[in-house]
C-alpha positions as a Python dict, from the first residue, in 0.01 Angstrom:
ca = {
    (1, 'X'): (0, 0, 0),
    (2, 'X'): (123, 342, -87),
    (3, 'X'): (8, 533, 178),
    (4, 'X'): (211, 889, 23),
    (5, 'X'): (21, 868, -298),
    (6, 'X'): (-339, 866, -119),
    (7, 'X'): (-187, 1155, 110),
    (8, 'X'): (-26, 1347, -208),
    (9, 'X'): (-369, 1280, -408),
    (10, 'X'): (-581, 1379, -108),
    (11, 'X'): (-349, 1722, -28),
    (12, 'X'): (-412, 1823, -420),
    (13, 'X'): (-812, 1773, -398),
    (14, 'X'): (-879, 1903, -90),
    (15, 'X'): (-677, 2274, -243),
    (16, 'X'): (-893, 2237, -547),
    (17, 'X'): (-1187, 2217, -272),
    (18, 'X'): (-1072, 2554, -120),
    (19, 'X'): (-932, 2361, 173),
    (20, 'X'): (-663, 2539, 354),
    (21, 'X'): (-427, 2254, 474),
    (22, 'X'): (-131, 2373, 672),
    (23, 'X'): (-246, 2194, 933),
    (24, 'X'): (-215, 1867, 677),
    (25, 'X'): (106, 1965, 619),
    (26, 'X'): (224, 2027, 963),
    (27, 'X'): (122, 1694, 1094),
    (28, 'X'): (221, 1439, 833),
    (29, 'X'): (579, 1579, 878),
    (30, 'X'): (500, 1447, 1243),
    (31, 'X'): (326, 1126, 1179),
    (32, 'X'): (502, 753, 1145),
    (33, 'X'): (318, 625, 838),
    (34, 'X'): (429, 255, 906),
    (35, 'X'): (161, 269, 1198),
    (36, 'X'): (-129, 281, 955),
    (37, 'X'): (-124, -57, 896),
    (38, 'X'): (-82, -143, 1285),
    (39, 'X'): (-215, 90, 1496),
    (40, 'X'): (-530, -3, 1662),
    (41, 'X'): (-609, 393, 1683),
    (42, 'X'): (-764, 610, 1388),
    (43, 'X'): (-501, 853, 1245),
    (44, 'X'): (-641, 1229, 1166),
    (45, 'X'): (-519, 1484, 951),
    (46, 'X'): (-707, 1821, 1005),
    (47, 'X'): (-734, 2101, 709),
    (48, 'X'): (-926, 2418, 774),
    (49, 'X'): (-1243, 2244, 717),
    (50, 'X'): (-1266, 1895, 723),
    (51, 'X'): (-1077, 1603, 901),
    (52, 'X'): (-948, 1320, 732),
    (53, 'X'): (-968, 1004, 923),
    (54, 'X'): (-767, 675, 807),
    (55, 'X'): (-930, 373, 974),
    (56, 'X'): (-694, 61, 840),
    (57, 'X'): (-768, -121, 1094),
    (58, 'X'): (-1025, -426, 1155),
    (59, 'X'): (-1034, -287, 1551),
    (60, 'X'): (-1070, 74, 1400),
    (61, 'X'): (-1331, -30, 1154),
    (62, 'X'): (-1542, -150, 1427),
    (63, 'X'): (-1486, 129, 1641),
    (64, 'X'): (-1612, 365, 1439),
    (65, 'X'): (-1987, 153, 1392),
    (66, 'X'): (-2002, 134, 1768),
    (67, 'X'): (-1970, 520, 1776),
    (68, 'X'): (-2197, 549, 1475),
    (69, 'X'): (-2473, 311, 1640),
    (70, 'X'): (-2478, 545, 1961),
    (71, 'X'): (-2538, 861, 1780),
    (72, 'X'): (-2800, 700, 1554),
    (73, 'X'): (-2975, 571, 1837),
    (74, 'X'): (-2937, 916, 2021),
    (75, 'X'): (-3101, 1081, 1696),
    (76, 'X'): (-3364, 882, 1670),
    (77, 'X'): (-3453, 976, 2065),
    (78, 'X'): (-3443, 1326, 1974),
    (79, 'X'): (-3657, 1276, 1675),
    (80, 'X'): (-3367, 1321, 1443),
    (81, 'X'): (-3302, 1698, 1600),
    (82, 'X'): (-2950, 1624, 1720),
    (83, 'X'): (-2760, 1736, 1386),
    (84, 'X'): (-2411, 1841, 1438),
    (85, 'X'): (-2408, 1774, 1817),
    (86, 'X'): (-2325, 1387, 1772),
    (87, 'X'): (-2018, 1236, 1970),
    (88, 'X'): (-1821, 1181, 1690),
    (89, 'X'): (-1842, 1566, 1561),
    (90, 'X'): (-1746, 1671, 1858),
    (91, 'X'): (-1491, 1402, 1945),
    (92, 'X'): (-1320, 1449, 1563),
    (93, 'X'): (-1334, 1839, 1607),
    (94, 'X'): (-1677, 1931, 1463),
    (95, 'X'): (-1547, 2022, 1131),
    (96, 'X'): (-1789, 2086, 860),
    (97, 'X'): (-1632, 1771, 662),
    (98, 'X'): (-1510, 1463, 752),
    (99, 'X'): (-1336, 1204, 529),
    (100, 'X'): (-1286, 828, 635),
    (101, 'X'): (-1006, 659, 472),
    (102, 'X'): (-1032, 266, 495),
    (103, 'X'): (-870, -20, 379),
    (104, 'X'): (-833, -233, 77),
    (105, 'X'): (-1074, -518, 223),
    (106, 'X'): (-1428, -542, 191),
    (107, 'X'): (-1622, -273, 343),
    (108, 'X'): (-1913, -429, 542),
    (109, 'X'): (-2275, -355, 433),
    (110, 'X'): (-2345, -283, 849),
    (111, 'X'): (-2063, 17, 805),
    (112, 'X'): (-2192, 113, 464),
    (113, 'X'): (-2508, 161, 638),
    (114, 'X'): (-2417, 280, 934),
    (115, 'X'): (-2186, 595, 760),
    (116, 'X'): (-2518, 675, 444),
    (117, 'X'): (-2744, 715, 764),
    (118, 'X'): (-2485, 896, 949),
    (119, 'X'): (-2404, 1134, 652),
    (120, 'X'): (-2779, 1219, 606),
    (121, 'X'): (-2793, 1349, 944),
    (122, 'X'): (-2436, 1540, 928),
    (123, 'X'): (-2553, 1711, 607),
    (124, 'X'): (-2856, 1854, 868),
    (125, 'X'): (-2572, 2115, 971),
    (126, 'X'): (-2426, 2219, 632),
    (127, 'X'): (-2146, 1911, 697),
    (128, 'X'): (-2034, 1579, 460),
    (129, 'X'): (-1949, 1212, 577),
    (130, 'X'): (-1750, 1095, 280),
    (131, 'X'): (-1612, 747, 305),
    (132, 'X'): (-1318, 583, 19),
    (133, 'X'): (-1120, 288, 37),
    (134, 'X'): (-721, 347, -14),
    (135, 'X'): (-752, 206, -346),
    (136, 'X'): (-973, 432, -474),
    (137, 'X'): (-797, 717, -386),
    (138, 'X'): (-430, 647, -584),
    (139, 'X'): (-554, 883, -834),
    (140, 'X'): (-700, 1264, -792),
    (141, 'X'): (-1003, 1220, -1066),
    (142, 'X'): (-1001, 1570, -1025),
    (143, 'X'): (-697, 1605, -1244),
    (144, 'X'): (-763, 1243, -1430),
    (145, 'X'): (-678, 1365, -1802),
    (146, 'X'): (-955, 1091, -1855),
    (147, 'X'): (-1200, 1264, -1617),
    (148, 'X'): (-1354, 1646, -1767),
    (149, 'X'): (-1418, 1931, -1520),
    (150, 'X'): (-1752, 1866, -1337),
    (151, 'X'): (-1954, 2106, -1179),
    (152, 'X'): (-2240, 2050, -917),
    (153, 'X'): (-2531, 2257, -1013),
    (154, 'X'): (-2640, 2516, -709),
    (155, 'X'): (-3051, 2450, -583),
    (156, 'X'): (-3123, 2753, -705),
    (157, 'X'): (-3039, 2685, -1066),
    (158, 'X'): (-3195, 2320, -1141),
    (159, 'X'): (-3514, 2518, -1175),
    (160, 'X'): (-3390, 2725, -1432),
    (161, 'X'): (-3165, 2446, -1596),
    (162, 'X'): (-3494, 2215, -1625),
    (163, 'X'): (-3706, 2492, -1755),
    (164, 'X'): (-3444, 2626, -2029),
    (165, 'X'): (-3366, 2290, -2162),
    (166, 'X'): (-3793, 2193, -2122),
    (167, 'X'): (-3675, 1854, -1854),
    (168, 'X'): (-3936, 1723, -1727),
    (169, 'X'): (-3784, 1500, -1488),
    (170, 'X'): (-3452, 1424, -1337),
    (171, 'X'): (-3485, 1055, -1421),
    (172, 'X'): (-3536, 1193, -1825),
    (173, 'X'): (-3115, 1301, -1816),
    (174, 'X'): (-2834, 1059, -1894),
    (175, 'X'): (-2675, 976, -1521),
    (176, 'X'): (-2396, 980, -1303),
    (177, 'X'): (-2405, 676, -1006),
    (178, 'X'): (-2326, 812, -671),
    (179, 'X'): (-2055, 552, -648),
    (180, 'X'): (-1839, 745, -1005),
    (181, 'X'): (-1490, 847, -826),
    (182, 'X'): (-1588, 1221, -904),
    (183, 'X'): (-1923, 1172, -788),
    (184, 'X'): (-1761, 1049, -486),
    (185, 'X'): (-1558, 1320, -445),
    (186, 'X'): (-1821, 1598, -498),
    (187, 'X'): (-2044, 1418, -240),
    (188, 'X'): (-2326, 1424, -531),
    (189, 'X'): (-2684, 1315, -385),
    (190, 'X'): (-2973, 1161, -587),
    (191, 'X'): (-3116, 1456, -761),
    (192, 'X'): (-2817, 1667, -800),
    (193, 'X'): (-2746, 1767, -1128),
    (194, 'X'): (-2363, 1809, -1259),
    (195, 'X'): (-2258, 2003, -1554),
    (196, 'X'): (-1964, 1860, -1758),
    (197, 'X'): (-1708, 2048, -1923),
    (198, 'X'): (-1525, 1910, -2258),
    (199, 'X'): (-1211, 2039, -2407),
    (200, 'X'): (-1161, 1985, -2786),
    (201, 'X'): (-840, 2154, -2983),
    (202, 'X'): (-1074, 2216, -3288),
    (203, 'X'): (-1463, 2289, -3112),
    (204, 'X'): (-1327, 2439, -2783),
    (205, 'X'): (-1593, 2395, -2472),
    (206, 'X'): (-1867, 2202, -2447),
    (207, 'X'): (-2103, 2103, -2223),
    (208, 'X'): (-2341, 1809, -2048),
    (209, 'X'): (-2559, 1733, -1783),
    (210, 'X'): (-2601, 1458, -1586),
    (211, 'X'): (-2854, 1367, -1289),
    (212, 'X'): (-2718, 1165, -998),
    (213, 'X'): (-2910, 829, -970),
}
């Protein structure tokens, strides 16, 4: 595993994102990579807005769906008004984003659960749960000369989008699946809409859409 190239690739997309990551920077000078693959404790990077969590770890994989469990279940008491108070906000910083990094192996259908239901109620206070396995981060599909520019449409523009170019429906549009790296990386939802920009030497710009289902 080539831990540097998921850090190098993470650093690059998280500037594109408008991240300021000194703090990155700072501690990975500090940090003894061999221990991702042995430590039995999450390792956190920190940027000026999101925390970046890599969980390598079978003991650290199930640490993190105990924690998850609790704050579902203390959700669900509120009737689903605890937003960003949950434990492990506050316990990884409360930073609008987090990122959890896991390993190559097979991530559970319990912990793919737990982290979609988690990230729904994150998103309640302007936050994002993202979750990757190493693997899929040893290349920045932001920069991917296979992989155009894409562009999350705002709200307030789908009305005008699906208006101007007479949509009817979401489900009418060609699609991106939540589970496309960039996709990934944007956070898209079902619904959101994405506009694609293509460069061509001899046409120049052009554009597509595409609904996330």
């Amino acid at each position: 595993m080539d831990i540097n190239i998921v850090i190098a690739n993470l650093k690059d997309m998280l500037k594109s994102r408008g991240d300021d990551i000194t703090l990155f920077e700072e501690h990975e000078a500090s940090i003894d990579k061999d221990k991702y693959e042995r430590d039995a404790s999450c390792i956190e990077y920190e940027t000026s807005n999101t925390t970046l969590i890599f969980a390598l770890t079978k003991q650290t994989r199930k640490n993190i769906i105990t924690e998850l469990k609790e704050d579902l279940k203390e959700d669900d008491a509120s009737g689903g008004g605890s937003g960003g108070t949950l434990s492990f906000v506050k316990k990884h910083r409360g930073k609008n984003n987090i990122i959890l990094i896991f390993n190559n192996d097979t991530v559970s259908l319990p912990l793919i659960s737990q982290l979609n239901k988690y990230d729904k109620i994150f998103q309640k206070n302007g936050g994002m749960l993202q979750y990757f396995q190493v693997k899929q981060l040893m290349f920045n599909p932001t920069k991917h000369e296979y992989v155009p520019q894409h562009i999350r449409l705002a709200e307030s523009e789908v009305g005008d989008f699906m208006k101007k170019y007479m949509i009817r429906s979401k489900l009418d549009m060609s699609r991106i699946y939540p589970n496309d790296p960039i996709a990934k990386w944007l956070g898209l939802k079902y619904g959101d809409i994405v506009k694609i920009i293509r460069y061509n030497e001899n046409s120049g710009e052009s554009y597509y859409y595409r609904s996330c289902f």
